[in-house]
C-alpha positions in Angstrom: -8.4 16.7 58.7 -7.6 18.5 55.3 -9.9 18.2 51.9 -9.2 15.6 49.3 -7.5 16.5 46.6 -10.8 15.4 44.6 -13.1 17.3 47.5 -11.2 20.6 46.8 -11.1 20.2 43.0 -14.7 20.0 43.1 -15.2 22.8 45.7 -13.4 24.7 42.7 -10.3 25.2 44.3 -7.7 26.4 41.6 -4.4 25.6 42.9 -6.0 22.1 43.9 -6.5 21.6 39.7 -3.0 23.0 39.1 -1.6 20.5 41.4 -3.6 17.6 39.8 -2.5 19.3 36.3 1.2 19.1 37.3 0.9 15.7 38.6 -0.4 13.7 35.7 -0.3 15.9 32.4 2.2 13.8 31.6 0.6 10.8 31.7 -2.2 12.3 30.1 0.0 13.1 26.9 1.2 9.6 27.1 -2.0 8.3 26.6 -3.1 10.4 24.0 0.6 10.4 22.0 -0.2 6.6 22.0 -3.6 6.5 21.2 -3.3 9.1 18.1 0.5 8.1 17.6 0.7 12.1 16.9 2.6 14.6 19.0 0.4 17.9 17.9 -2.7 15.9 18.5 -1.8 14.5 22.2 -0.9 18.3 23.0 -4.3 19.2 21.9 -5.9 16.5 24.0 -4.3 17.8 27.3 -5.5 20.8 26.9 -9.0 19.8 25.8 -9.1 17.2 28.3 -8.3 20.0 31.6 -10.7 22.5 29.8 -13.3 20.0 30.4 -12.7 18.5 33.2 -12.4 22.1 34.8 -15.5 22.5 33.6 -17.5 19.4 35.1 -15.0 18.8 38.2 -18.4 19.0 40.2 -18.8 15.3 38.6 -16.2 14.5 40.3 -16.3 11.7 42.7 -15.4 12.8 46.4 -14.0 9.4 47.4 -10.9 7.7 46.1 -7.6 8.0 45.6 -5.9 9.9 42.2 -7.4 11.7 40.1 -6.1 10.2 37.0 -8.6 7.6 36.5 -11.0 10.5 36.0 -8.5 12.5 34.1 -7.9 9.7 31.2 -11.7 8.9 31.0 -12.4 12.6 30.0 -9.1 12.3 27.5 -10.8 8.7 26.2 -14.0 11.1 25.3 -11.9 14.0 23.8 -10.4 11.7 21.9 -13.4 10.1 20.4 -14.2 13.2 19.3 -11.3 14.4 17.7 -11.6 11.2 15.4 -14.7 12.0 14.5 -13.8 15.2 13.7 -10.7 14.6 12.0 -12.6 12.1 9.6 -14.5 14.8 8.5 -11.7 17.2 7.9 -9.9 14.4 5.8 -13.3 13.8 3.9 -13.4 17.4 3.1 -10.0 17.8 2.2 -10.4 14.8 -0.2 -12.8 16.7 -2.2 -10.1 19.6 -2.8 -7.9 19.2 -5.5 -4.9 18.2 -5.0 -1.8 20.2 -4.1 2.4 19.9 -3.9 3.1 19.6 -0.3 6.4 20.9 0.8 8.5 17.8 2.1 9.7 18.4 5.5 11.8 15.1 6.1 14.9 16.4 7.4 12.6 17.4 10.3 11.7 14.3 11.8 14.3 12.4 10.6 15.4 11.0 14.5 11.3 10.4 15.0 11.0 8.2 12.1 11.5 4.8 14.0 8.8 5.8 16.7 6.7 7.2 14.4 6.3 4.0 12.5 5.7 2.2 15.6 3.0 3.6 16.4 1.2 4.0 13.3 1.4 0.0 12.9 0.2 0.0 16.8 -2.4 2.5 15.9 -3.7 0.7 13.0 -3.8 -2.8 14.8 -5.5 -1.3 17.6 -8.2 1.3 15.4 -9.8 -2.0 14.0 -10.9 -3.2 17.7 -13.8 -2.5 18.7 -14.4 1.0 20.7 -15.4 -0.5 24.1 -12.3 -2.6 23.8 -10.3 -0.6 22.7 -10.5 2.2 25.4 -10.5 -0.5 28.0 -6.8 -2.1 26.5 -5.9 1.6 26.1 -6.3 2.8 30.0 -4.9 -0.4 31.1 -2.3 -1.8 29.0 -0.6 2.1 27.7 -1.6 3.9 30.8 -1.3 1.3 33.8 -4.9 2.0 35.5 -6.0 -1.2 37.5 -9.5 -2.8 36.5 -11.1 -0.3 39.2 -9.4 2.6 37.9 -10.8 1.7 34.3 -13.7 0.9 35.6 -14.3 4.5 37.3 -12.7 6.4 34.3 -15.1 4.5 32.0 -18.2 4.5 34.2 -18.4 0.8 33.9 -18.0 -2.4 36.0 -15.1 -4.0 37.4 -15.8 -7.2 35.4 -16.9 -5.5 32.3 -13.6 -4.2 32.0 -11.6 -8.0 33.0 -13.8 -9.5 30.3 -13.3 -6.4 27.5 -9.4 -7.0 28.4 -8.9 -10.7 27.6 -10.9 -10.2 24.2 -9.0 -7.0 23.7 -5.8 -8.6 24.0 -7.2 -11.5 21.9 -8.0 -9.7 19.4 -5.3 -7.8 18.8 -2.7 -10.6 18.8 -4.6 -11.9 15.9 -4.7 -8.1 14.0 -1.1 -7.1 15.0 -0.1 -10.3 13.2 -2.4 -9.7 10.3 -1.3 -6.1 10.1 2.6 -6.9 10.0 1.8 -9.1 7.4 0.3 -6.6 5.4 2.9 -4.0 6.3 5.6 -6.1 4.8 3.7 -7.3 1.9 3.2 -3.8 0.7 7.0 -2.7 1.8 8.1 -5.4 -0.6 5.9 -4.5 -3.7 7.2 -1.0 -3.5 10.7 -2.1 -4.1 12.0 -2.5 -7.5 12.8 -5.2 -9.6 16.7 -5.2 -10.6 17.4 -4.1 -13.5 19.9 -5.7 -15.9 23.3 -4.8 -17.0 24.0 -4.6 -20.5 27.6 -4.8 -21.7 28.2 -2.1 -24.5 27.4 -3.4 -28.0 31.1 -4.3 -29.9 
């Protein structure tokens, strides 16, 4: 009978990791594209994410099926991280004074649409709660069943049922609340009409 996929990973067997690379980057990407809502960051997180789990594939479990589970719960950490470390960037950049920034529209004028769905996404989802919100994230974005969440979180199968249903909740409530706003402040930023004077006779 032939090693796991997860057995020879562990073993440190390299074109086992390329294999599991090939097979479920992709999905990793997804994950992170979704979670961030930006392209440069999500690129950033695949490679972080097989640098590490390279790294500690002896914490790998031997039984089981994919390895995505295990995959995405590394990603859900590097992730954490680069928020914290992008708030800090932001906080030091704020204390800089302020410079013209070249506009660079005509670049992403056919991402636009996207873009803007996922920043409203991303902002309904950044005011849950962590534990909830890497549970809806692994389940609902990246299709892992409660096990597989479970596993890639290191927590039980009915920790994650129970951190769903309020996730989901939850965010019905914000996503409403945060398309409210997003309209509200799309409206203010129009402006008034202006009147048309006829020429003085």
């Amino acid at each position: 009978m032939n090693p796991s996929l997860r057995t020879r990973i562990r073993a440190g067997d390299v074109a086992a990791f390329g294999q599991a690379f090939e097979e479920h980057a992709g999905a990793v990407y997804r994950h992170a594209a979704r979670v961030s809502a930006d392209w440069s960051v999500a690129e950033d997180v695949v490679s972080l994410t097989f640098f590490e789990a390279w790294r500690v594939r002896h914490r790998l479990r031997p039984d089981g099926d994919s390895v995505l589970p295990w995959l995405l719960g590394i990603a859900t950490n590097v992730l954490r991280n680069l928020r914290r470390t992008m708030r800090r960037h932001r906080a030091a950049m704020e204390r800089l004074p302020e410079q013209r920034v070249p506009d660079f529209a005509d670049d992403v004028v056919g991402r636009i649409q996207e873009v803007e769905q996922l920043a409203a996404a991303k902002a309904a989802l950044a005011r849950l709660r962590q534990p909830y919100r890497d549970v809806f994230t692994l389940c609902v974005w990246s299709g892992l069943d409660y096990a597989s969440a479970a596993e890639a979180l290191g927590i039980p199968i009915g920790t994650v049922r129970s951190r769903l249903s309020r996730a989901r909740d939850r965010l019905r409530a914000l996503a409403e609340d945060e398309l409210t706003n997003r309209r509200t402040a799309a409206e203010s930023r129009i402006p008034a009409a202006q009147p048309i004077h006829g020429r003085d006779r």
